[in-house]
C-alpha positions in Angstrom: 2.1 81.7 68.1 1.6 80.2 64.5 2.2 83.1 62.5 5.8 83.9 64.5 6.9 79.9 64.3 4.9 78.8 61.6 6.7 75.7 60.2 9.6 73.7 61.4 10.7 71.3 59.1 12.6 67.4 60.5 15.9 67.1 60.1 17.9 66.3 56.6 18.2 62.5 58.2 14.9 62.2 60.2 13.5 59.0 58.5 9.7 58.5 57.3 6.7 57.5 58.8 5.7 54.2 58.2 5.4 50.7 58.6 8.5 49.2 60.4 11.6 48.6 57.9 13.9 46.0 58.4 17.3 48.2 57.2 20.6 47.4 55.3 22.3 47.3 59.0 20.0 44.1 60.0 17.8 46.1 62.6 14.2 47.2 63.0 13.7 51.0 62.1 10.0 51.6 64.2 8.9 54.9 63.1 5.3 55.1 63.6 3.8 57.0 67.0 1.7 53.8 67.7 4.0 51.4 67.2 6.9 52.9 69.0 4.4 53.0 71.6 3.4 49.5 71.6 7.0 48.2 71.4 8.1 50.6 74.1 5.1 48.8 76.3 5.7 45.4 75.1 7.3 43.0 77.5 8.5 41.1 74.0 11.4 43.7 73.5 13.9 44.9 76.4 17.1 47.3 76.5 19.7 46.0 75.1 21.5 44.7 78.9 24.9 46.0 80.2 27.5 43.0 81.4 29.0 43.8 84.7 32.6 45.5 84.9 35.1 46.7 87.6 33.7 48.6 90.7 34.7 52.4 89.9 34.5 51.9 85.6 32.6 52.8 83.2 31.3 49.1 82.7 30.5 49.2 86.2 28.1 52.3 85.9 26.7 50.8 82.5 26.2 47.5 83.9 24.6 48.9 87.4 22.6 51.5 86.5 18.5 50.8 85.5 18.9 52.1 82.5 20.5 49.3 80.6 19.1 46.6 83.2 17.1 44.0 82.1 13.6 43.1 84.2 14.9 41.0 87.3 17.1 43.9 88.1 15.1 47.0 86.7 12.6 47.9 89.6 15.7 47.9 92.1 17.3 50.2 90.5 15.2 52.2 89.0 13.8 52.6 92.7 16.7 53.6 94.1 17.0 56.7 91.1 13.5 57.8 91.5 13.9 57.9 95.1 17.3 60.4 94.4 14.7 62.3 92.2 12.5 62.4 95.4 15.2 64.8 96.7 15.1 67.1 93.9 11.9 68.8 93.7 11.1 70.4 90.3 10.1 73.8 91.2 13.4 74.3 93.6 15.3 72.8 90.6 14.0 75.7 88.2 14.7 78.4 91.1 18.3 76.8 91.3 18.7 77.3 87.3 17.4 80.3 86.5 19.7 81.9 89.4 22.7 80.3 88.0 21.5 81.2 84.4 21.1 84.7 85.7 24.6 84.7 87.1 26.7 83.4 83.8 24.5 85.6 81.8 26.0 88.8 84.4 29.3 87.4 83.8 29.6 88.4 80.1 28.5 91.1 77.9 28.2 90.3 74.5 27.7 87.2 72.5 27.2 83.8 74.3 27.9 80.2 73.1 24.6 78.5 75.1 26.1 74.9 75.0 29.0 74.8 77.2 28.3 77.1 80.4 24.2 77.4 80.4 22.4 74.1 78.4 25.2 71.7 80.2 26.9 73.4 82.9 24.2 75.1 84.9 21.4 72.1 85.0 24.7 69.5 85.7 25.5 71.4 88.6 22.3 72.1 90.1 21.4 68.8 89.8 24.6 67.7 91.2 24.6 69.8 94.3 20.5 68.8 95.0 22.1 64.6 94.8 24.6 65.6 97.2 27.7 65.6 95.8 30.9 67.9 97.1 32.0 69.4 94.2 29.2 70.3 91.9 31.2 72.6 89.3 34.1 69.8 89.0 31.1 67.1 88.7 29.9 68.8 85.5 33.4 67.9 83.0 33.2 64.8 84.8 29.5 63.8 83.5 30.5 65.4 80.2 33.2 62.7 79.7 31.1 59.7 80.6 28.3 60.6 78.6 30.3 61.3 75.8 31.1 57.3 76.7 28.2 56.2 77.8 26.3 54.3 75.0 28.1 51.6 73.3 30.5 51.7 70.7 33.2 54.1 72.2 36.3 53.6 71.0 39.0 52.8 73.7 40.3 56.1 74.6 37.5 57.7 75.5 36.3 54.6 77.9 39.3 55.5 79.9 39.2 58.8 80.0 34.9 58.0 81.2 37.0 55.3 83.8 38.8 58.1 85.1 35.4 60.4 85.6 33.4 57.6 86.9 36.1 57.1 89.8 36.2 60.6 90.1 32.4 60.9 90.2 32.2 58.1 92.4 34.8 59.8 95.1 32.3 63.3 95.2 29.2 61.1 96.0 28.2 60.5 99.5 28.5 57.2 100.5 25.8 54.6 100.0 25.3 50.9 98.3 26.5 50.7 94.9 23.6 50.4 93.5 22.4 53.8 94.9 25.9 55.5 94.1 25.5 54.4 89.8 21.9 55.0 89.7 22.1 58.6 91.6 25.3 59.2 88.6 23.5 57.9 86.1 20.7 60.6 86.9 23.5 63.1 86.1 24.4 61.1 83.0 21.3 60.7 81.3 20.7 64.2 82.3 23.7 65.8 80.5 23.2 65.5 76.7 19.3 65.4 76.7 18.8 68.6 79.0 21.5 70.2 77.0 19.9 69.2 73.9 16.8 70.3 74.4 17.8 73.9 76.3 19.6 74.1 73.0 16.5 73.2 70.6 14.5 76.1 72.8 17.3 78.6 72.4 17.0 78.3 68.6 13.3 78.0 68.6 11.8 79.4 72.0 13.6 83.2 71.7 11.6 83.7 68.4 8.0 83.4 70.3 5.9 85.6 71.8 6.7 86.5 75.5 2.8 85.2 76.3 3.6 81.2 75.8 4.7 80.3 78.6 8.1 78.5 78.4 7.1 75.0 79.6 4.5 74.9 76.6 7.4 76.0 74.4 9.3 73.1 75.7 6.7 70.4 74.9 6.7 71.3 71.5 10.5 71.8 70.8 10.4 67.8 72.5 8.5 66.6 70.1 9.5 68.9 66.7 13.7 68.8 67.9 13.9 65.7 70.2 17.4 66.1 72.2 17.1 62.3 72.2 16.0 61.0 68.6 15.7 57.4 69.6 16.0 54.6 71.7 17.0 50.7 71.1 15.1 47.4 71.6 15.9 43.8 71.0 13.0 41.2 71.0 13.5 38.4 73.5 10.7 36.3 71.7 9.0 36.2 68.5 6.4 39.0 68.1 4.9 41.2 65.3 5.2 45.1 65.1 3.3 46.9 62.6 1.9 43.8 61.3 5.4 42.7 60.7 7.0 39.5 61.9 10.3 40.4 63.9 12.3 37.1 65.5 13.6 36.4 68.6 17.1 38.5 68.8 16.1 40.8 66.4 17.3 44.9 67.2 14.8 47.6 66.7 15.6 51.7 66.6 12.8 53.5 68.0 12.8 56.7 66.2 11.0 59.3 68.3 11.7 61.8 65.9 9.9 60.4 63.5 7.2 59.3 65.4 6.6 62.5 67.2 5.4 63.8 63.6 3.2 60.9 62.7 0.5 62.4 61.0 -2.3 59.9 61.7 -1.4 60.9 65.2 -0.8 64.9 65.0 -2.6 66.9 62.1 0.7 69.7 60.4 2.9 67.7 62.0 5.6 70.5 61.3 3.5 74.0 62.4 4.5 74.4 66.2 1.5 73.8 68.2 2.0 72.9 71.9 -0.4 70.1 73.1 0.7 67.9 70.5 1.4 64.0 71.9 5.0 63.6 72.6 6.9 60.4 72.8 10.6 61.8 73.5 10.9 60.5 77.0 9.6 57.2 76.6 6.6 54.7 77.8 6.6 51.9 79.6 9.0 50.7 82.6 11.8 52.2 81.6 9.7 55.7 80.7 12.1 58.1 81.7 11.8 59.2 85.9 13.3 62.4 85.8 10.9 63.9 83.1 9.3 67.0 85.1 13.0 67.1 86.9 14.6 67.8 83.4 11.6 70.1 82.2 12.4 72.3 85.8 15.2 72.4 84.6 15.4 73.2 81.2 12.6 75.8 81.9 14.8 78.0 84.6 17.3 78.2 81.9 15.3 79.1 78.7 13.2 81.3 81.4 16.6 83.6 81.8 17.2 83.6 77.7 14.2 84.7 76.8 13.7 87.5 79.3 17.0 89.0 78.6 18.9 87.7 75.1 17.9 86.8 71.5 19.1 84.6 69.1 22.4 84.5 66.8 22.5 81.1 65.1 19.2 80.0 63.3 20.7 76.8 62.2 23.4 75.6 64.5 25.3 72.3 63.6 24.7 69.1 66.3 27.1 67.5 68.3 27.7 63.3 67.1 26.7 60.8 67.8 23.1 60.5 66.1 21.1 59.7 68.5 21.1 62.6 70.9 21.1 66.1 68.7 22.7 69.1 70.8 23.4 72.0 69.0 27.6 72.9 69.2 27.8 76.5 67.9 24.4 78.2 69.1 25.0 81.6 69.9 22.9 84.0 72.1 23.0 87.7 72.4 21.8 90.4 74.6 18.2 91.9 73.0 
């Protein structure tokens, strides 16, 4: 598979490996495999915590949900979202999506945007139907909004138009404690941008390979060469070193899995594709992600569809903002 996708280079912004750099902005950049690894692990540094908002709100989801909970609250709900997952099991999941890929790709007959109806719309709704909620078509605009919300820093607007979805959201979900309600939404959430990102990143790259690989192995390696989720945020609740470097109590750090997942003390040709390769892109630790063979299912019944029946359009798509997750906006797919 070397000789068809022999090299593919980081992005223009993916930042070098090395020791951790305290940047201009006043936070850690942590770009080394190991000591991603070790800060990911570390009970020194902890997610960035939600505060609690209105029942129904955005702030209510952000502030509910295990992924921004700090660790009194964390098992609970991280519980209650793995036991949702314990619903969904991976090979019905990639069934589910390749029949719906199979159906959108029926639907038209020339060129295809992948982004909007197959790398978001088809694993939303399968996922959404599997957690039980009544409308899994409208549920997929509806997680589109709050994602687009979801990580800190959205301007007003769009937090009301993500209050408006989370109600909405909320209403299509069986009922159940609160804390099973956010954490079974945040599921669909988290899911949204990174599966889209990385069906996207396997459109551009996957289509190109021989029909041998099989698809999951394709996926491993377009997680760790085209992470859909480039990095992840830390604060350090005590004094601790990273790297060898001192970092004080309060002090942020950016995880940069893209950088790390090329670290090459860790992987030799860190750019040749190469499945097998260690990957860091769903995390470590407590807060690792739960739904990582849930999103793979996923992402594999859709790419599975792609390559059996369409080629690529777009070598070099552009990417969606904001930085962190990267899913590709203009990526275009046509029959072979």
């Amino acid at each position: 598979m070397s000789d068809r996708v022999p090299l593919i280079p980081s992005a223009p912004d993916t930042p070098a490996c090395g020791p951790p750099r305290l940047d201009d902005g006043g936070f850690w950049s942590v770009t080394r495999h190991a000591d991603v690894r070790a800060v990911l692990t570390d009970p020194c540094f902890r997610v960035p915590e939600a505060a609690p908002g209105a029942p129904g709100s955005l702030a209510w989801l952000r502030g509910t949900v295990a992924r921004f909970s700090g660790p009194d609250r964390h098992p609970a709900r991280r519980a209650a979202a793995v036991a949702a997952l314990a619903g969904c099991e991976p090979d019905g999941l990639r069934r589910d999506a390749a029949r719906l890929t199979a159906e959108e790709l029926d639907r038209v007959g020339g060129r295809l945007a992948v982004s909007p109806r197959l790398a978001r719309g088809v694993p939303l709704r399968v996922l959404a139907a599997r957690l039980g909620l009544a409308d899994p078509a409208a549920a997929v605009p509806a997680v589109t909004v709050v994602a687009a919300a979801y990580q800190p820093g959205a301007g007003p607007v769009a937090v009301r138009r993500a209050d408006r979805a989370v109600a909405a959201l909320v209403a299509m979900h069986p009922p159940g404690s609160p804390e099973v309600v956010a954490n079974r939404i945040g599921l669909l959430v988290q899911a949204c941008d990174a599966t889209a990102g990385l069906i996207g990143a396997a459109a551009r790259y996957a289509l190109a390979a021989p029909p041998s690989v099989p698809t999951a192995a394709l996926l491993a390696e377009v997680l760790r060469l085209d992470p859909p989720v480039r990095g992840t945020r830390r604060v350090a609740v005590r004094a601790a070193r990273v790297g060898g470097q001192p970092v004080a109590p309060g002090a942020e750090l950016v995880l940069c899995f893209d950088a790390a997942n090329r670290d090459p003390t860790v992987v030799t040709a860190p750019d040749r594709f190469a499945p097998g390769r260690s990957v860091l892109t769903f995390g470590a630790g407590p807060h690792g992600c739960p739904g990582e063979r849930h999103a793979l299912a996923l992402a594999t019944g859709v790419v599975d569809g792609l390559r059996e029946r369409w080629s690529t359009t777009v070598t070099r798509p552009d990417h969606e903002p904001p930085a962190l997750p990267r899913v590709p906006t203009d990526l275009k797919v046509m029959p072979r």
